[in-house]
N, C-alpha and C positions, 0 to 999 in steps of 0.2 A: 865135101859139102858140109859136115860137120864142124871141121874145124874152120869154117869161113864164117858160120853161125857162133862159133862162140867169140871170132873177135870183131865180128859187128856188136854183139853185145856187150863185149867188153870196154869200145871203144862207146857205146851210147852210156854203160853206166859211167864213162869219165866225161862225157859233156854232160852230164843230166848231173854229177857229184861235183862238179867243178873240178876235181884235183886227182893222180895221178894218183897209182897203187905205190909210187914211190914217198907221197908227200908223208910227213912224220902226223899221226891222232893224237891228243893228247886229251888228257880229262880234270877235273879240278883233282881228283883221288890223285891223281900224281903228285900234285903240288902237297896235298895232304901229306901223305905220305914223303915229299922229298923234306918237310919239314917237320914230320916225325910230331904231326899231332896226333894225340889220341885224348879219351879221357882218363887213363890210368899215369897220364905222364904230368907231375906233377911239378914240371919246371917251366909248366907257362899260364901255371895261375896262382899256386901257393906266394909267392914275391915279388915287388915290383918290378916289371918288365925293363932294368935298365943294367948295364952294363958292369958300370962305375956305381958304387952308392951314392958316390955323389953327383951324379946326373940329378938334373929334374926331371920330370913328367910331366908335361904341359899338356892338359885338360881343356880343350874346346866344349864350351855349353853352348845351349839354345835353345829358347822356347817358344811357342807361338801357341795363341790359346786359341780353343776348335769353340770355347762352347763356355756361358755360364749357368752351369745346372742350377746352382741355389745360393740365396744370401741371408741367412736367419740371423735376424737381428735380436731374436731371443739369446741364442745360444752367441751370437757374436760368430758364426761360423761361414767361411768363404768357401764355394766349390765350384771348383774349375776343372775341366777338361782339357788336357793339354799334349802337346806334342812335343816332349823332350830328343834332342838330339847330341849324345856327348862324343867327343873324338879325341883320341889321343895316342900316341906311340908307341910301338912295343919294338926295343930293342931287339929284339933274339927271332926277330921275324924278317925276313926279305928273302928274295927267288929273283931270278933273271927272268922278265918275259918270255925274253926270246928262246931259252930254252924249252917252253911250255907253251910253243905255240902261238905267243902273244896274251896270255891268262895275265890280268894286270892285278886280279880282285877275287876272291873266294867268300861264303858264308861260312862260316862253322856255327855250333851250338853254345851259346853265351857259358854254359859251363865248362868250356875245354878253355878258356881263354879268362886270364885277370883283368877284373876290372877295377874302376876305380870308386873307393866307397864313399859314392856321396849320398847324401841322406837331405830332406828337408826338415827345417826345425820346427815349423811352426804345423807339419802335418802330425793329425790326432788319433788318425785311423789307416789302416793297413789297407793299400791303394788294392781291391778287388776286382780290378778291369781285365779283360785279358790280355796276356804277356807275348811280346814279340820273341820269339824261341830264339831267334838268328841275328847274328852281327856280320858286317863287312869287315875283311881281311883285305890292305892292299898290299904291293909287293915291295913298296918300302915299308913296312912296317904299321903303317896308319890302322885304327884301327877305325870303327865309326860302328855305335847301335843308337838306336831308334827307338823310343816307346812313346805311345799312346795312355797316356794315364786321367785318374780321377782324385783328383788332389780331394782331401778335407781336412781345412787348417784354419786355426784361428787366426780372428782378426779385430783389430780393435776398433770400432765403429765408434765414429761421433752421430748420434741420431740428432744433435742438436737444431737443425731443419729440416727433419725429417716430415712432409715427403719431398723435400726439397734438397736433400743429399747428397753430396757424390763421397763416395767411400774412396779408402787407398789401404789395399790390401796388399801383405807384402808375401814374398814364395822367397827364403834363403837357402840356400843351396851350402853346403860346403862338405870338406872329408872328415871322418870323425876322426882318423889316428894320424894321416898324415898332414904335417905344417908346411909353412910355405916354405922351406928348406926342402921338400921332396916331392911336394905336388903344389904347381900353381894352377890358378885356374880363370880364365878370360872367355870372355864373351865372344860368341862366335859372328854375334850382331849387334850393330850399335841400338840404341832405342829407337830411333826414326825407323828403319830396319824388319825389326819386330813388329811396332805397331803398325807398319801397313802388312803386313805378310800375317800379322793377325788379322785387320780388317777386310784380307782378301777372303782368307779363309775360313771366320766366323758361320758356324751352323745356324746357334742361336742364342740368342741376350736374354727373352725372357721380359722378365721387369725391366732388367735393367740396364744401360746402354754405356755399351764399351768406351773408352774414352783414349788412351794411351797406354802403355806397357814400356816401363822405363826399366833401365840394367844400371847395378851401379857396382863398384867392385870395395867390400870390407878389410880389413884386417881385425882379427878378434884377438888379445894376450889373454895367454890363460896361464899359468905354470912354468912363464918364464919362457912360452914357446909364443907364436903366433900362427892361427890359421886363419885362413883365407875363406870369403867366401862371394857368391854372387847373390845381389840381391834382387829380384823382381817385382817391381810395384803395377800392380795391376790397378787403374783409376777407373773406376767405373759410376754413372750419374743415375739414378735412379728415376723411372717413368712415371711422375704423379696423377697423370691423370685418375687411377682408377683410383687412389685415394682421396683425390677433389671429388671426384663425385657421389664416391661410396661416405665420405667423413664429414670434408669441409664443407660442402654443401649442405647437408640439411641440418648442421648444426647452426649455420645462418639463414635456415628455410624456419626454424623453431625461434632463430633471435627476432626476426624480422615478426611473427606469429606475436611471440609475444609484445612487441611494439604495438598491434594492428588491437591488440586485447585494451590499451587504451581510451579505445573508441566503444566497448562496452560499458553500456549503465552500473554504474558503482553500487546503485542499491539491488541491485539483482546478484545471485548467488554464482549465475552461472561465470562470469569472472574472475572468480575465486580458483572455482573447478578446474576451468580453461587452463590457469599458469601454473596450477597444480600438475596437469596434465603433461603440459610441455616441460616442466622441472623435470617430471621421471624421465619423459623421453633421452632429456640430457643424459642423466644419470646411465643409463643402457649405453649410451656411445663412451661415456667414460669410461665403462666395464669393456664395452673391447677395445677401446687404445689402449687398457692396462692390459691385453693378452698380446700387443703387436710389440710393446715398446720392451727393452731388455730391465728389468729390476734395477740395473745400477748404470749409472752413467755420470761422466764425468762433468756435464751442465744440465742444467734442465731442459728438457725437449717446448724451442717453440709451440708444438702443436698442444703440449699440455698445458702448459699457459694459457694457450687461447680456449681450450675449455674450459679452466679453471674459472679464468675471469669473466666467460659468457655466463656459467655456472652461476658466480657470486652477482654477477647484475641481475640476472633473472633471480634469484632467491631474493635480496635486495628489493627487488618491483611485487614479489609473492606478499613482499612485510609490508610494503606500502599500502598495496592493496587490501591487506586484514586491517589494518588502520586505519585506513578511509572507511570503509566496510562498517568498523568499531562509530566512528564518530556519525558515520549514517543513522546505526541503528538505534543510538544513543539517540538523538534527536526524533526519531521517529515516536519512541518509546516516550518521550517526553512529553512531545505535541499530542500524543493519544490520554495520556496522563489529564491533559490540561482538557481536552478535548470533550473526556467521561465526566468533569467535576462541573463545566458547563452547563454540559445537557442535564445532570442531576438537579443544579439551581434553580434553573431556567422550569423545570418540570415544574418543584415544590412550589415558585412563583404564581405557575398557571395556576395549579391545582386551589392556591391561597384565594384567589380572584374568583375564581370560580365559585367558590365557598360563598364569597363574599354577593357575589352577584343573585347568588342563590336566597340567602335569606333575604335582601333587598325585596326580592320579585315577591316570597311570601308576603311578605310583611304589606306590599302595593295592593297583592287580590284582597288578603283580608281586609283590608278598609275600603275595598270596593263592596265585596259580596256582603259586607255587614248591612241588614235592613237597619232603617229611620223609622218612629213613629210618625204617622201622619199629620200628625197638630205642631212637629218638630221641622216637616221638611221647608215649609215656609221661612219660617226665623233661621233655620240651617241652613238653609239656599245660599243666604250669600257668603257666610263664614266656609262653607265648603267650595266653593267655587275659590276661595280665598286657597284653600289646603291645596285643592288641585293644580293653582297656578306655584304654591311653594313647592310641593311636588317633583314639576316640572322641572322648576328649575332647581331643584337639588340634584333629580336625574341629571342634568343637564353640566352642573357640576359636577358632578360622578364621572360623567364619562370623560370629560375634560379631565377630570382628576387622572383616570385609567389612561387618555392617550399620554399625560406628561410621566405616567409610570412606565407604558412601554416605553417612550424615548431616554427614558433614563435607565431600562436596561438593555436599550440596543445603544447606549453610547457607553454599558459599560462591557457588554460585549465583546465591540468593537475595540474598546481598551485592551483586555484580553487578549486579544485576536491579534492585534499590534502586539505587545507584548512577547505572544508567545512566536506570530515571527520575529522579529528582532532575535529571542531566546533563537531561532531555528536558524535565523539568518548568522547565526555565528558560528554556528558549530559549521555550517555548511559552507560561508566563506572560509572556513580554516581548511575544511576538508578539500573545495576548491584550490586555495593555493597550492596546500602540499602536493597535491596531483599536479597541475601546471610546473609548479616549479622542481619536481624529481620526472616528468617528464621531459625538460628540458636540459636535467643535468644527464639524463638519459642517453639521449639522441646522443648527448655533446661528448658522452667519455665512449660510447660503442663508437663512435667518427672517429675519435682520437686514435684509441685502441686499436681499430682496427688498419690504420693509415699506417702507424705504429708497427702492427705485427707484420705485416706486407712488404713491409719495408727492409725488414731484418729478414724475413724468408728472400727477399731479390737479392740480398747484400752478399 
């Protein structure tokens, strides 16, 4: 009964294991072992892994990029996240499958095994991502590792339409001691290749928007030798919107302000203040495009230009308007001038008339209230009646005298008064034109200008 129970069970653990107590186990440790890796064995990474010296080593690269972390255009510094993949030969490695099972592939620990020393030129800082420990071992010899890295490399930037940009960042690749006599090194993908297998794979862009990732293959003489290298150009276009909105726009919300400052009264102050006001503003956005753009570059950046020259029209409209302002107040000050010496005249006049009218009237009662003796009024009767019609008509003259005095200084008044417009009417058709006509040149160089910069940012 016993021995019936152990080979029903023996017989379920072979349908439940698939294979037979006779089939051969095998483990990668064998394979280790049948090729005598370890890490104190020092003949499969001290030298290159080839037979003959004069073999090559042919180096398979490849890259696809996960991610654009950052693009400082201060520093001129590109950083990308990426997924290198390199593969190449090691002579002194291969096993028979079939002896092991079918085992076609093993990992070992990237320190038991030589690799090949390639390095990027243009990286500035020592890639601190975490490291892939492990590489594939195939049974002919192949080798193949995998990192994930955090490149930071220079790169040289045209900011010259900046925010309208697109950069080409370059990633070279090559060995430092071996030449292309002992190590070559090929693309394991063409460009078209890469660029979609990056834009499948893209985490995230950020600002700025992936574009292509092209491979091209150098040759560099140095010392009578040549090394080889791969080069990767990473083109990436840059997302202006938050720059139109954050820049370009309200420095044309301030041009368009000061235009609309035209239509304020010139003798009033507040127009003065107004473009005053909008100058500083400018001046604030120029202080931060000088923290965004990098200190040196090899053309002047469009966007600085077009502050410069909003900059110098509105200073330009600031000088026009103290000048109009000037020739306002200059007139004003003139016509108060002429204005005070008037009413002075005009006053001494009255005051003179006045005077005049004044003794007149004494002079009439007392040859009224003067008594006649009575033996006199008879014989005086009619010589007095005589006085009182001369009298009369000397008042009578008088007054006629007094109305052709006032018309003869309300026509000299009046002279004045023309006079001193004409005097006003000149200073203020001058100040008139100059306003009309640099408002017109206004309008016509901000259109030009501006069709102008638009045009070379699309270009």
């Amino acid at each position: 009964m016993a021995a019936d129970m152990k080979h029903v069970a023996f017989l379920l653990l072979i349908v439940f294991t698939g294979r037979s107590s006779f089939e051969k186990v095998c483990s990668y440790q064998d394979v280790v072992d049948y090729l005598n890796l370890t890490t104190d064995n020092s003949a499969f990474k001290v030298t290159r892994p080839v037979l003959d010296h004069k073999n090559l080593t042919i180096v398979k690269l490849d890259i696809i990029l996960y991610a654009i972390l950052a693009v400082m255009e201060k520093t001129q510094t590109f950083i990308p996240f990426i997924w290198a993949t390199v593969t190449w030969n090691n002579e002194r490695i291969s096993w028979d499958p079939a002896q092991f099972c079918g085992i076609t592939h093993i990992s070992v620990p990237k320190d038991m095994l030589w690799k090949p020393d390639l390095f990027i030129y243009e990286m500035t800082q020592k890639d601190d991502s975490p490291q892939n420990p492990y590489m594939y071992v195939s049974n002919d010899g192949k080798i193949n590792s995998e990192e994930d890295m955090r490149v930071v490399s220079t790169c040289e930037m045209d900011v010259h339409k900046f925010p309208f940009d697109t950069q080409r960042c370059n990633i070279s690749i090559g060995s430092a001691i071996h030449c292309v006599e002992e190590i070559r090194l090929f693309p394991f993908s063409n460009s078209s290749r890469a660029t979609q297998f990056s834009r499948e794979l893209m985490i995230t862009q950020g600002e700025w928007e992936f574009l292509q990732l092209s491979v091209i293959s150098r040759n560099v003489t140095f010392d009578d030798k040549q090394w080889e290298q791969l080069i990767y150009t990473f083109t990436i276009k840059r997302r202006p919107l938050l720059h139109v909105i954050n820049f370009l726009l309200p420095i044309l919300f301030f041009l368009s302000l000061d235009l609309a400052s035209f239509f304020i009264a010139d003798h009033r102050g507040e127009k003065l203040g107004f473009k005053v006001t909008v100058l500083l503003a400018i001046s604030v956005l120029l202080l931060i495009l000088n923290d965004i753009l990098p200190s040196m570059s090899n053309r002047t950046p469009l966007i600085a230009t077009y502050c410069i020259v909003i900059f110098a029209l509105m200073l330009l409209s600031l000088l026009e308007t103290i000048l109009v302002t000037y020739l306002m107040e200059k007139d004003s000050e003139s016509q108060e001038k002429l204005w005070l010496r008037d009413n002075w005249e005009e006053q001494q006049e009255k005051l003179k008339i006045n005077n005049g009218n004044t003794e007149e009237k004494r002079q009439i009662c007392c040859s009224c209230i003067c008594e006649v003796p009575d033996g006199e009024k008879q014989r005086e009767l009619l010589p007095m009646s005589e006085e009182v019609n001369n009298s009369i008509q000397s008042r009578e003259s008088h007054v006629l005298l007094l109305i052709l005095q006032e018309l003869k200084e309300l026509q000299k008044n009046l002279n004045l008064n023309l006079s001193c417009r004409q005097e006003r009417g000149k200073s203020s058709l001058w100040a008139a034109r100059i306003n009309k006509a640099f408002l017109i040149f206004y309008i016509t160089t901000v259109s030009l200008f501006l069709t102008l910069i638009f045009i070379a940012w699309n270009t």
